[in-house]
C-alpha positions in Angstrom: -16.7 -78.3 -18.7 -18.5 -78.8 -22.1 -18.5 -75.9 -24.6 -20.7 -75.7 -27.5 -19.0 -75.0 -30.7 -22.0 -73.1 -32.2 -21.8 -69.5 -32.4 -24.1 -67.6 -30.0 -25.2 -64.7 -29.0 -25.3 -63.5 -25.0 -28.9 -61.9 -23.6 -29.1 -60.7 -19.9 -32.5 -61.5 -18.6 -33.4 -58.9 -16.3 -36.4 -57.0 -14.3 -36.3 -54.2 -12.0 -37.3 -50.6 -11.5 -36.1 -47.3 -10.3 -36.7 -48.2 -6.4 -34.9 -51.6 -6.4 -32.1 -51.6 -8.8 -32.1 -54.2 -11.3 -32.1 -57.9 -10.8 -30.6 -60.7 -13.2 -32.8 -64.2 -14.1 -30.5 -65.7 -15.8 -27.7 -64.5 -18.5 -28.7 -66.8 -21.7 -26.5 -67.8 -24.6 -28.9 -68.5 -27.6 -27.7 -69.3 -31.4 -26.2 -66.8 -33.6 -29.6 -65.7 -35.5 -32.0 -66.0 -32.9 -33.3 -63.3 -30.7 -34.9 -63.1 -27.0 -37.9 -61.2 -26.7 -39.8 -60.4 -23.5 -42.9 -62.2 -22.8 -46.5 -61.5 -22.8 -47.2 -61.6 -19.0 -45.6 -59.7 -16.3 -42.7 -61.2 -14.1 -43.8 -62.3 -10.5 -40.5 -61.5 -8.3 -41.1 -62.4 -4.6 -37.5 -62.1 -3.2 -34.1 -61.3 -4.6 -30.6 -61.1 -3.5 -27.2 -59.8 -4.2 -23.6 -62.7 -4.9 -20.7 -60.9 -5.2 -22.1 -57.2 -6.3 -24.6 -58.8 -8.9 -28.3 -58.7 -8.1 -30.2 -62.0 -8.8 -33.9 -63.2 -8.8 -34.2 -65.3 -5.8 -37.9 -66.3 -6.2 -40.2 -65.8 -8.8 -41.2 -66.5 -12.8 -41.3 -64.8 -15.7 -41.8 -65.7 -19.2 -39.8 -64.9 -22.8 -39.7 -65.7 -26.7 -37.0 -66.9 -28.3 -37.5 -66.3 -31.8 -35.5 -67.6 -34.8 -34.9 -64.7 -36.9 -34.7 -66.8 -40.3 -37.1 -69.1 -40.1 -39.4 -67.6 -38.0 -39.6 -70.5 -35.3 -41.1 -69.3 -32.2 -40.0 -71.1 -28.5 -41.6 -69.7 -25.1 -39.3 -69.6 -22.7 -40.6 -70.3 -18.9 -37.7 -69.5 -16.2 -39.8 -70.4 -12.5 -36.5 -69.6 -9.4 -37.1 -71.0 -6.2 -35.3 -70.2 -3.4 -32.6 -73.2 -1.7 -31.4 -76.5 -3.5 -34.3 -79.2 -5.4 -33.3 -81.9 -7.0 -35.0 -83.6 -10.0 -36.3 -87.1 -10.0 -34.0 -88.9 -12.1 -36.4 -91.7 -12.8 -38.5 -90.1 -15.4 -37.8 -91.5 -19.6 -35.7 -89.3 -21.3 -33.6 -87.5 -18.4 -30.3 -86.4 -19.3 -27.7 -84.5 -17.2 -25.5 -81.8 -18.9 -22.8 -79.3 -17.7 -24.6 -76.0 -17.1 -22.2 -73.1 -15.6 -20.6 -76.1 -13.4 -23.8 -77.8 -12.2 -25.0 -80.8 -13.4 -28.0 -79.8 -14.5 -31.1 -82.3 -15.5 -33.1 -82.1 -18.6 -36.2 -83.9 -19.4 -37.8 -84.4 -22.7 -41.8 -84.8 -23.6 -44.4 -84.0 -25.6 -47.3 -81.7 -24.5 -50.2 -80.1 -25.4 -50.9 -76.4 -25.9 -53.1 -73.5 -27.0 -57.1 -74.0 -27.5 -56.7 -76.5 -30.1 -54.4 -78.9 -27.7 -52.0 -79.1 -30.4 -48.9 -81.0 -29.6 -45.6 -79.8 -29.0 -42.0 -80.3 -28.1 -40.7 -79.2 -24.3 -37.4 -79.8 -22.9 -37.0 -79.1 -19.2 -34.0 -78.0 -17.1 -33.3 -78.1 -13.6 -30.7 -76.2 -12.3 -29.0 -76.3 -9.0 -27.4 -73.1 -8.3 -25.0 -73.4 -5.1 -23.3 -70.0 -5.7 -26.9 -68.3 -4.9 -28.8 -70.9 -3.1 -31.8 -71.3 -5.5 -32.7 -73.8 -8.0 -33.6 -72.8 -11.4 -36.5 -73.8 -13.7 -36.0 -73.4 -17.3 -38.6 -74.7 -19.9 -38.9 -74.3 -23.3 -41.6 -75.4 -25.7 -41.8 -75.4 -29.6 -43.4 -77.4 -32.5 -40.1 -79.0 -33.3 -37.7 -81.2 -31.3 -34.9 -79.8 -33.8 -35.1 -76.1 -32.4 -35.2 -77.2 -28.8 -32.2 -79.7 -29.1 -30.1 -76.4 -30.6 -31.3 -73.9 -27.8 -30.2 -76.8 -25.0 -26.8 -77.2 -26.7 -26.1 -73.1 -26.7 -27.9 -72.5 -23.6 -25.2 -74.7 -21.6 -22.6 -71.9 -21.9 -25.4 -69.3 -20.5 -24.6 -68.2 -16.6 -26.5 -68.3 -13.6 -24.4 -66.6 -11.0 
C-alpha cells in the first residue's frame, strides 16, 4: 500500500442526530495546514448501516470546503455514496488508478466550468469501491488550480472508508 510522506491532518466526516446516532462519510486525511469545513447545503442521507460497530453513510451526498489556511485556496468537496459495487469506465483521458484504503480506486482529471460567470476550474474525480461496506463512493473536488487538487489526492489516499 502507498503512503504519502506529507504531513496530514485526520477529519471525521460525519452527520447524524439525537434519534439515529451518528453516521461516518468518510474519515479524510488532508495536508498539514489545511482545514475541512462543512458545506453550505444540507446532507441528503437515504440509508445507512453499521461494519463492525461503526455507523456508515450507505446512500446519500453531502458537500464540504477544504480550505488552505495560508493561502487561502478554497476546494469544494462533493462526497455522493451509493449503495453496492460501480465501477468507472476506464476509457476516459486522464484516468489514473491509486491505492485508496486497499481499493484501487479511479481518478479522473478535467476542466469544468462553474459559478455564474462559467469560470473555469480544475476537478479531480474519485471512484471508490468499498467492499468492506458494499457501497461505492464518489469523491469530487474542484478548485482554480490543478496544484491544490494534485496535493489533496496525494494526502487523501491514506484517508479511510470503512
Amino acid at each position: 500500500m502507498e503512503v504519502s510522506c506529507l504531513p496530514s491532518k485526520e477529519y471525521e466526516l460525519a452527520t447524524g442526530n439525537l434519534l439515529i446516532g451518528r453516521f461516518l462519510w468518510l474519515v479524510v486525511r488532508v495536508p498539514e495546514g489545511w482545514a475541512v469545513k462543512v458545506g453550505d447545503s444540507p446532507s441528503d442521507v437515504n440509508y445507512t448501516t453499521v461494519v463492525d460497530g461503526v455507523g456508515w453513510v450507505l446512500d446519500g451526498s453531502t458537500s464540504f470546503f477544504v480550505v488552505d489556511l495560508v493561502s487561502g485556496t478554497v476546494v469544494d468537496l462533493e462526497i455522493t455514496i451509493r449503495k453496492g459495487i460501480k465501477t468507472k469506465d476506464l476509457t476516459e483521458p486522464s484516468v489514473r488508478v491509486i491505492n485508496f484504503n486497499g481499493h484501487d480506486v479511479v481518478v479522473v482529471n478535467r476542466e469544468v466550468r462553474r459559478g455564474l460567470r462559467r469560470e473555469k476550474m480544475e476537478q479531480a474525480s474519485l471512484t471508490i469501491p468499498c467492499t468492506r461496506t458494499s457501497r461505492t463512493i464518489g469523491i469530487s473536488l474542484t478548485a482554480k488550480n490543478r496544484e491544490a487538487l494534485d496535493e489533496l489526492v496525494e494526502v487523501l489516499r491514506d484517508s479511510r472508508c470503512h
